[in-house]
Each structure stands twice: as C-alpha cells, then as structure tokens.
C-alpha positions in Angstrom: 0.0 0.0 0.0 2.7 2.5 0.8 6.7 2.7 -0.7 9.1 4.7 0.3 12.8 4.8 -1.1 15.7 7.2 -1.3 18.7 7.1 -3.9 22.2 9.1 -3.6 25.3 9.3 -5.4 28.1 11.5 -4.9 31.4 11.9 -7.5 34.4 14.1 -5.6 37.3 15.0 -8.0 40.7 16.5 -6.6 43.3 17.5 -8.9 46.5 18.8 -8.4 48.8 19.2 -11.3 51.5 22.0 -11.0 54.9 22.2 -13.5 57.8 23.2 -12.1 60.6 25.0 -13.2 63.1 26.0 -10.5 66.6 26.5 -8.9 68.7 28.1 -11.6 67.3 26.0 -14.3 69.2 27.7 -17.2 67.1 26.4 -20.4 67.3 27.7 -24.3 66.0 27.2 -27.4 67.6 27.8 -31.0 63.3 28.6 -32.0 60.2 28.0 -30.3 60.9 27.3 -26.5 56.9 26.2 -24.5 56.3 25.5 -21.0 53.0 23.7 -20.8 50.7 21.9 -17.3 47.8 20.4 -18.9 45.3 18.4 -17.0 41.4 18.1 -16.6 39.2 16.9 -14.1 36.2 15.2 -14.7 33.3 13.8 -12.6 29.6 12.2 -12.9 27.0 11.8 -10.2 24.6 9.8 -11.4 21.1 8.5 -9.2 17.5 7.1 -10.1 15.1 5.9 -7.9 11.7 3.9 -9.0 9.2 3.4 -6.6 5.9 1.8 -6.8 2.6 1.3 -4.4 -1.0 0.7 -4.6 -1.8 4.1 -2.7 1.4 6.1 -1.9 4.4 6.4 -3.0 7.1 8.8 -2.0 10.6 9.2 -3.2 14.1 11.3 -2.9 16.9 11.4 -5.2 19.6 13.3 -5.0 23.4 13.9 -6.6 26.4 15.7 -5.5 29.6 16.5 -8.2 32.1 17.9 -6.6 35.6 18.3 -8.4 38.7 21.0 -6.9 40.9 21.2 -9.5 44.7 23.1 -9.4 46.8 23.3 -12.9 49.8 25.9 -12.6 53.6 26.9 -13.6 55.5 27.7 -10.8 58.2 29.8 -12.8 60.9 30.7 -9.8 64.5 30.8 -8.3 66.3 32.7 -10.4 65.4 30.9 -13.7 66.4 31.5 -17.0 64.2 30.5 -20.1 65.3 31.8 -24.0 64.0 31.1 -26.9 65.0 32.3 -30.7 62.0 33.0 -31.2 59.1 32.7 -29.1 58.5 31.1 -25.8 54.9 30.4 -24.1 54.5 29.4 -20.7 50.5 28.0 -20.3 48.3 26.2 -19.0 45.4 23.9 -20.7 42.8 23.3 -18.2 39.7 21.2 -18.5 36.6 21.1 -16.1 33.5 18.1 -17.0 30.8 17.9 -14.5 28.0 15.8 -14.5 25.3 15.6 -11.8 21.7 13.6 -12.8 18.6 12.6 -10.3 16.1 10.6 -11.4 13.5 10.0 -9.5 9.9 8.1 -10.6 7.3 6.5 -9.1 3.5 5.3 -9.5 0.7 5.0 -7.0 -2.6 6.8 -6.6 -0.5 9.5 -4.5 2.9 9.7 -5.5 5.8 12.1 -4.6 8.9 13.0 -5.1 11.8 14.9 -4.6 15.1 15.2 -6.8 18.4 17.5 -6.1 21.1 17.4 -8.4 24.3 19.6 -7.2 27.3 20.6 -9.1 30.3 22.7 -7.7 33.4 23.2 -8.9 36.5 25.3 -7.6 39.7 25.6 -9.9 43.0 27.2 -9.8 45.1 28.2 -13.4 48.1 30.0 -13.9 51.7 30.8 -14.2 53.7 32.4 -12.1 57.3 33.9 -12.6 59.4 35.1 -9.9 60.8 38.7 -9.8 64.4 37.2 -10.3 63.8 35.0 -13.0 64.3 36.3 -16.7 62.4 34.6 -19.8 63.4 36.3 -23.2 62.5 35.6 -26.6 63.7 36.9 -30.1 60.0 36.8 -31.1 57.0 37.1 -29.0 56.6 36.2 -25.1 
C-alpha cells in the first residue's frame, strides 16, 4: 500500500597538477621554447530511484559532483628560459561535470523529490618570480 525509497550518489574530484621549473634552471631554445601543465578533471554523479505502491508512493533522489581542481607553472628561483623565437609558458585546463537525479514513481499518491548539485572550484596559472628572466627573439 505505501513505498518509500531514497537514492544518492556523490562523485568528488581532486586534482593537483602543477609544472615546475626552479633552482637556476638555465634552459634555451635555438626557436620555439613552451612550458605547458595540462590536466582536466572530470566527474559524474549519477542516481534514479523507481518506486511503486498501490496508494502512496514517496521518493528522494539526490546527486552531488564535486571536483577541486589546481593546474599551474610555478616559474621561480632565479630561472632562466630563452628562446629564438618565441616562448609560451601556459596552461590547458579542462573542467567536466555531470550531476543527474532521477527520480519516478507510480501510485494513486505519489511524490517525489530530486536534487542534483554541481560545484566546482579551480585554480590556473603561471607564475614567474621577480628574479627570473624569460626572453624571446619573437613574441613572449
């Protein structure tokens, strides 16, 4: 006569990815010189919840994606980076988040709830320390 059923799902996602280019590092390049952290963080969050009863039916469903994600070029200690002709220092970030709640039911009274919840928090960059010289013959 009565159902009642809950479904959850939760997908966390940390991510630290960080280049590093430090302690004198003397580097040069006769053309093209790149400094590159790539990296992506990806997450799903995925619930469904059926319920069935002759007279009530009630329901909850509910997703959480949660992903914290850190891509940088720490560019420090009295580096030195040259390139002929041009140097990039970059990064290539990528964020996917997926959050789905289904939530169904049948019965002369049926009801439901469904929450689907997404956050994400990210950190890109590059940083270059006051001491540390990158040239290029073309463009920087």
């Amino acid at each position: 006569m009565i159902g009642v059923t809950s479904a959850e799902a939760t997908a966390n996602s940390t991510i630290v990815n960080q280049t590093a280019v430090g302690g004198g590092t003397q580097i040069s390049a006769g053309l093209d010189a790149n400094v590159t952290a790539q990296s992506g963080a990806f997450g799903d969050a995925h619930a469904d919840n059926s319920v069935s009863a002759g007279f009530v039916a009630v329901g909850q469903t509910e997703t959480a994606t949660n992903l914290d994600h850190t891509n940088q070029i720490q560019h420090s200690g009295g580096v030195a980076i040259t390139a002929g002709a041009n140097l990039t220092l970059y990064t290539l970030t990528a964020n996917h988040a997926d959050g789905y709640a289904n939530g169904h039911g049948s019965a002369f009274l049926a009801i439901g709830s469904n929450s689907a919840t997404t956050n994400v928090k990210y950190v890109a960059g590059t940083a270059i320390g006051s001491n540390d010289k990158p040239t290029a013959g073309g463009a920087l």
